[in-house]
N, C-alpha and C positions, 0 to 999 in steps of 0.2 A: 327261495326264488327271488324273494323283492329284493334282497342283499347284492344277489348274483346279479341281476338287473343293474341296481345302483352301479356298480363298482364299472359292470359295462358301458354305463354311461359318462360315469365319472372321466373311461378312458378315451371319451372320444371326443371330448374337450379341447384338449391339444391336437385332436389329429384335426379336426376342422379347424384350430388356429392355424396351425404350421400346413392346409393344403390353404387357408386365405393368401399366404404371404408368397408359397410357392405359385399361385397362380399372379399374384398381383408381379412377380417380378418375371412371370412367362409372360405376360401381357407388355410390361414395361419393356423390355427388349426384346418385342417382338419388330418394333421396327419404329417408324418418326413419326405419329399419330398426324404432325401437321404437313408430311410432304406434299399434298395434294394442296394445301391451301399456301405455302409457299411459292409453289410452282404459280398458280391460279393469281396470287398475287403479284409473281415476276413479270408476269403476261398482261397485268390490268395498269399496274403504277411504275412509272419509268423515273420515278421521284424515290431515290433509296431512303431516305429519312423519315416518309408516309410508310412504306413497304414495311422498315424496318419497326415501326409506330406500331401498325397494326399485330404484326407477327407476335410483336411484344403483350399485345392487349392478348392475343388468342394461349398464349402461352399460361397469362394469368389465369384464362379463363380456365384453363385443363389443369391449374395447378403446376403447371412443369418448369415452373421459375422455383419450386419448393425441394429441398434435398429429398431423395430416396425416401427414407425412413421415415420420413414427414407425410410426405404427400402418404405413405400408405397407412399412418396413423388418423390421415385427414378423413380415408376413407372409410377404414375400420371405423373411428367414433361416429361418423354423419351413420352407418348404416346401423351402428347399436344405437346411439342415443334418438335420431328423428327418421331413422329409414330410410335414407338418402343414399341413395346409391352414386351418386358425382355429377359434375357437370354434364350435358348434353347439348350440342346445336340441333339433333334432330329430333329426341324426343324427351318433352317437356319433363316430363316424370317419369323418371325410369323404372322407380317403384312400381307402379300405380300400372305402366306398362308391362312391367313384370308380372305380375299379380293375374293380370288379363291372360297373356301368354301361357303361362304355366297352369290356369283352370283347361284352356284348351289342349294342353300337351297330357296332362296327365291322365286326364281319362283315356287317351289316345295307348301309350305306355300300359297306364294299370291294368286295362283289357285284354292288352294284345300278351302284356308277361304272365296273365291268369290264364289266358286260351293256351299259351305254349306252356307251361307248367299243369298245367291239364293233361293237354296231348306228348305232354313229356312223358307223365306218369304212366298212360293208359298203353302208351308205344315199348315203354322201356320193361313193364311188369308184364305184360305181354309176348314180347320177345325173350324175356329169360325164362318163362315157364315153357313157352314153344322152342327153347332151344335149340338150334339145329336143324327144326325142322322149315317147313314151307313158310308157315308162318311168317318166321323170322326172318328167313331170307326176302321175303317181301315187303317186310318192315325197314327191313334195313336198306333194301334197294330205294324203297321211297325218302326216306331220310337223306338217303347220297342225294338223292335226285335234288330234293330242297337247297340240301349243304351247298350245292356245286351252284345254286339261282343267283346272279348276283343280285343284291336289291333294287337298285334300280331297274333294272331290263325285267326282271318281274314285279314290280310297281308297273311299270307300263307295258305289260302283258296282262296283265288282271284291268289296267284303264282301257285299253283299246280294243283290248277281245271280251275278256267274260262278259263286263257290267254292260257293253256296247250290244250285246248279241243277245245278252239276256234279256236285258230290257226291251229290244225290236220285238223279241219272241213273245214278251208278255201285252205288250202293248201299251207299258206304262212305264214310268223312272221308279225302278225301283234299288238299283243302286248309284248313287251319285258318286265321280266323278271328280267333281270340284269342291273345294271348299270344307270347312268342315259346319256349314249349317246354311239351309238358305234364307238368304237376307228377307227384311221385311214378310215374314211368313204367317199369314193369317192362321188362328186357330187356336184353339185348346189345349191341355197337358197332353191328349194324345196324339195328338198331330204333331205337336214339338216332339213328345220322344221317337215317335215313327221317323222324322226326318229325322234326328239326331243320329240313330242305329243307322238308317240308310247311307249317310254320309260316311258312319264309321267301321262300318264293312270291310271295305276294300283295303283299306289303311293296314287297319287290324288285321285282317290276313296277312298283308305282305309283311309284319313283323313278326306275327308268332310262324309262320310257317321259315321262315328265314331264321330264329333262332333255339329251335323247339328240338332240330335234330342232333345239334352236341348234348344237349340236355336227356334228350333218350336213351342215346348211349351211356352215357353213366350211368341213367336210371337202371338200366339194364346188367352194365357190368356189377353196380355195386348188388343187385338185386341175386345176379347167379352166383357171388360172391356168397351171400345170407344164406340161400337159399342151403348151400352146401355145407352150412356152420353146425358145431356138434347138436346146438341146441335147437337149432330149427327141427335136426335129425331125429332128435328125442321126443320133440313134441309130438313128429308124426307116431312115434315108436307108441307115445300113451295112448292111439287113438281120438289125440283131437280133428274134429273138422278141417279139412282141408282148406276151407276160406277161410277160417278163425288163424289156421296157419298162419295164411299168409298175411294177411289182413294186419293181426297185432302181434306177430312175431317178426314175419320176415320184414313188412314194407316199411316199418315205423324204424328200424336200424338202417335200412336201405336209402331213406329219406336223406338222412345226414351229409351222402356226396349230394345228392339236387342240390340241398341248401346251400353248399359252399359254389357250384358252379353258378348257380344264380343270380349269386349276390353280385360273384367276378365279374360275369357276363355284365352286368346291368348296364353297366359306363357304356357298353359295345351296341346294347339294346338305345339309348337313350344317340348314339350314332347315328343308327340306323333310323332313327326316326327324322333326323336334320335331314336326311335325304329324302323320306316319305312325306313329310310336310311338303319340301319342295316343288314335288312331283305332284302331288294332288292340290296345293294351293292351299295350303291351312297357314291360318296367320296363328302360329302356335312360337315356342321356344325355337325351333330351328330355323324359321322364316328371321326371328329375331335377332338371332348371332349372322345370320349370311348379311344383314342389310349393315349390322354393326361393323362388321370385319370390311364391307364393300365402301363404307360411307369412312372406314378410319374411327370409328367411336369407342374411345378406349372406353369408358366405362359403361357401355351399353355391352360390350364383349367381357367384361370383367364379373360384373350382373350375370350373366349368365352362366360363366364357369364357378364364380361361386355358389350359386343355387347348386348347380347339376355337382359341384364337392361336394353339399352340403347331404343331399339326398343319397348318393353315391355311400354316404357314414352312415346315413341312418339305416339304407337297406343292409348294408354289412352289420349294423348292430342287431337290425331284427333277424339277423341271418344266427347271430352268436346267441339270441334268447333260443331261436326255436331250438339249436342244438341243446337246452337244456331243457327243454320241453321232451323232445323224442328220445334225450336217451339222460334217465335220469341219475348217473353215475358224474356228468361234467357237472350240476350242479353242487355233487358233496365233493367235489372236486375243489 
């Protein structure tokens, strides 16, 4: 297993080199990081030799007097050797702002992919043993219903109706709204976690209910898939328990499509959250890239695509260990 590990890791070495360089050159000719302050400049200095002064200073600043290949090796070393993620006019430290961002997005993320990996399982193992029946057809009807939510109109169907209605009915805020913690908040370890859950409530639902229903569905195909395997069929034939069945015969091979749609999905999950940030006001990863991309910051938008590469490999790697966890023929493999 430690071998099998190694060699997976070993292979993701170059995939995280070769997605730095594919994104550094999706960013580079995404478009003229200084159009806006060209313009802003045509419009202040009617003196072209100033105009053309500064543009030259701001060019140095972003590096984009340096060839291609330079400038990306300027950024690869700043970020291996001192953590330096590149120039910024807007934010000092992009690191350090990174760092910030991403303690708040991820809790957001790791909860909401635990909730829907939950109710993936308990939906999908569920409906392939009710097969056919009512059960399932109302499993499945609720899942469509999810599938078809777009995120945002239900981010702001769970803000302006549940938490609104809920809380008049209780008499108190108990789900928040805004923000992902309130400011200045007096109190102890319990009061900080109580707000914390409170804040992260509504988020977390709109993401796992939003990507929980493809996930069921395989959970399920793959599961009626097992269920009907000669060996499932033997087990029953010896008289084992029908939970023991299912439990570590059927679910532990049924597992193996999850793992692989999950990992896929993640890119499409960590999407989905740049919108729900938005909407509920979290100053997390996606508030981060919208101010990047709005203000022109090449490498405040570069930081961020290379994080979410970087995570994107690792969730795929922990997707290729548990396959040799669950089914232990890939590891003599």
């Amino acid at each position: 297993m430690a071998w099998y590990a190694a060699r997976r890791l070993l292979a993701s070495v170059p995939v995280v080199l070769a997605s730095t360089f594919v994104v550094f050159l999706m960013v580079t000719y995404s478009g003229d990081p200084l159009g806006d302050f060209k313009t802003q400049q045509l419009r202040q200095n009617n003196n072209p030799a100033i105009r053309a002064d500064r543009i030259r200073g701001e060019q140095h600043f972003l590096r984009l007097d340096h060839p291609l290949l330079e400038r990306y090796w300027l950024w690869i070393k700043g970020i291996v050797l001192h953590g330096d993620f590149g120039p910024s006019r807007h934010v000092p430290d992009i690191g350090a702002e990174l760092g910030n961002r991403l303690l708040v997005t991820a809790r957001l993320v790791t909860l909401a992919m635990l909730l829907a990996v939950v109710l993936a399982l308990v939906v999908g193992v569920v409906s392939a043993v009710r097969r056919a029946r009512v059960t399932d057809h109302l499993l499945t009807l609720v899942s469509v219903v999810f599938l078809s939510l777009p995120v945002f109109w239900f981010a702001v169907l769970l803000k302006d109706y549940l938490a609104v209605d809920l809380n008049t009915s209780l008499g108190r805020r108990l789900l928040f709204t805004m923000g992902e913690s309130t400011p200045n908040l007096a109190g102890g370890f319990w009061t900080q976690l109580g707000d914390a859950l409170g804040h992260l409530v509504l988020p977390t639902l709109v993401l796992a209910l939003s990507v929980y229903p493809p996930w069921s569905r395989f959970q399920r195909t793959s599961m009626v898939e097992v269920l009907d395997s000669d060996y499932v069929r033997l087990a029953r034939a010896k008289g084992l328990p029908r939970r023991r069945v299912l439990v570590h015969h059927a679910l532990r091979t049924a597992l193996i499509p999850l793992a692989t749609v999950v990992a896929v999905d993640f890119a499409g999950l960590v999407g989905s959250t740049v919108i729900t940030e938005q909407i509920f006001t979290w100053q997390g990863m996606g508030t981060m890239l919208l101010d990047g991309i709005k203000d022109r910051d090449v490498y405040v938008v570069l930081a961020w695509l290379l994080v979410v590469a970087v995570v994107v490999v690792v969730v795929n790697l922990i997707s290729d260990l548990l396959y040799a966890v669950l089914d232990p023929r890939i590891r003599v493999g």
